[in-house]
N, C-alpha and C positions, 0 to 999 in steps of 0.2 A: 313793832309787834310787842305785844306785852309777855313780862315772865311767867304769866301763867299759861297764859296761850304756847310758849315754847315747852313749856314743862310737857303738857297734855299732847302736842305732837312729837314728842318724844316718847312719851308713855306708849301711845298709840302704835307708833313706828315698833317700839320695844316688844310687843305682846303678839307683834306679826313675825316679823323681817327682824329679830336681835342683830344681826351681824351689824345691822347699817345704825344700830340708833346710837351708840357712843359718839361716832362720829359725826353725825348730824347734831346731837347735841354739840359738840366743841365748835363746831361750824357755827352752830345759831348762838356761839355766847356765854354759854351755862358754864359753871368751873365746875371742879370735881367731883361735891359732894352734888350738886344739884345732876347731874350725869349720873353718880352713882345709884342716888336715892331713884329717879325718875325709869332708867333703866330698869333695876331692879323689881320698883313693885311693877311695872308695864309686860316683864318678861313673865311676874308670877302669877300675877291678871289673869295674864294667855294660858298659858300653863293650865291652873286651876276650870277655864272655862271652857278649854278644847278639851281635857280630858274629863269632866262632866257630859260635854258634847258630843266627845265620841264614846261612852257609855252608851248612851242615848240611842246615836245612831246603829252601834252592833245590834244595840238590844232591838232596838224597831227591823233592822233585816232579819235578825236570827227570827224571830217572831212573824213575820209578816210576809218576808219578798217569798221565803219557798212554802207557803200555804196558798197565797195568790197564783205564784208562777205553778202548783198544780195542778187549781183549778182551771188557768188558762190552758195549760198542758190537755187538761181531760175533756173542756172544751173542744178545743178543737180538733181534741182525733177522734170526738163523738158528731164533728160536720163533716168530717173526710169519711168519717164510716173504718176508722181502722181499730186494729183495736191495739191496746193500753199495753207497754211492755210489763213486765210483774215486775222487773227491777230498776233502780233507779241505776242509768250510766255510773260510770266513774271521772272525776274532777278532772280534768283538764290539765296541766303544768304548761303557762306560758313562760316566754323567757322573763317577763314581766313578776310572775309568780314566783319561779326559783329565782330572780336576784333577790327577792325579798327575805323568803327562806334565805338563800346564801348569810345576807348579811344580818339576819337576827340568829341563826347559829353561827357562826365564825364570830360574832363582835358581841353578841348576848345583850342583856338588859345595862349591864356598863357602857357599852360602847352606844347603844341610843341614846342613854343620858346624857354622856360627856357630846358626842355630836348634837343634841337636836339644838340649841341654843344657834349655833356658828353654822354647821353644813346642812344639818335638814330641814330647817326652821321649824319653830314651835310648831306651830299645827299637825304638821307631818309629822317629827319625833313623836309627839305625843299620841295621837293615833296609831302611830305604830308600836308603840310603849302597851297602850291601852289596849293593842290589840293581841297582845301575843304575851303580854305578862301582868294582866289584871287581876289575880289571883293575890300579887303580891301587894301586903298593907303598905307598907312606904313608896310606892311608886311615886305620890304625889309630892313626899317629902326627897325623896331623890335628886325629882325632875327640877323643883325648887331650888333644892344646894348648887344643882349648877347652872341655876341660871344667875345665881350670886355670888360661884364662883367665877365667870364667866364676865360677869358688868364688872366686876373689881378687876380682874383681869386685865380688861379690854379699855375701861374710863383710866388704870394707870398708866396704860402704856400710850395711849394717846396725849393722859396730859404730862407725859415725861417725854415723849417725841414730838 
């Protein structure tokens, strides 16, 4: 396999799944600086494209799904013959919902950053990042620092063990 083909599935691996590309990289070959560099921009790649992506995505539900799901609402309780509450229910709390709450009040916009790289993988950090502290201009620059603190971290300690 050639070094550029290892480089690109490393990148690759990096921009999904961070935890596993260091060591995939040392596995397939690469020494430290090619691990770091490759890790790093693969981790910012993702970073950068899930949190455009999930901009994207709130803004299409926030927009869309509760203007449709009325119309479907109004639909069908004008074939049943019922008629239309005047108020809209109140939201739900699954256990699914409060861990979420849970852990973006108790761990805040810190504690997403420093996890999304290792425990929540990029995707999911950053939607979650993007979902509940979008307001804030560095988010992007945040989620970045540690996904470079994070490959430096993780390419030393691999190629020191």
């Amino acid at each position: 396999m050639s070094g550029f083909l290892k480089i690109l599935i490393v990148f690759a691996v990096s921009s999904i799944k961070f935890l596993f590309a260091p060591a995939l990289s040392f596995s397939m070959g690469l020494n430290f600086i090619q691990t770091f560099l490759s890790t790093t921009a693969g981790g910012i790649v993702g970073v950068v494209f899930f949190f455009f992506l999930s901009r994207w995505m709130i803004t299409l539900y926030a927009k869309y799904f509760t203007y449709y799901f009325h119309l479907l609402r109004t639909k069908l309780y004008g074939l049943l013959n019922l008629r239309i509450p005047a108020f809209i229910p109140a939201r739900r709390f699954t256990k699914r919902n409060r861990l979420i709450i849970k852990v973006v009040r108790k761990y805040g916009l810190g504690g997403i950053v420093v996890l999304t790289p290792i425990l929540l993988s990029i995707p999911v950090g950053t939607f979650l990042a993007t979902r509940y502290y979008s307001t804030n201009r560095f988010l992007l620059i945040y989620l970045s620092s540690s996904v470079i603190f994070w490959s430096l971290f993780m390419s030393s300690a691999i190629s020191l063990f």
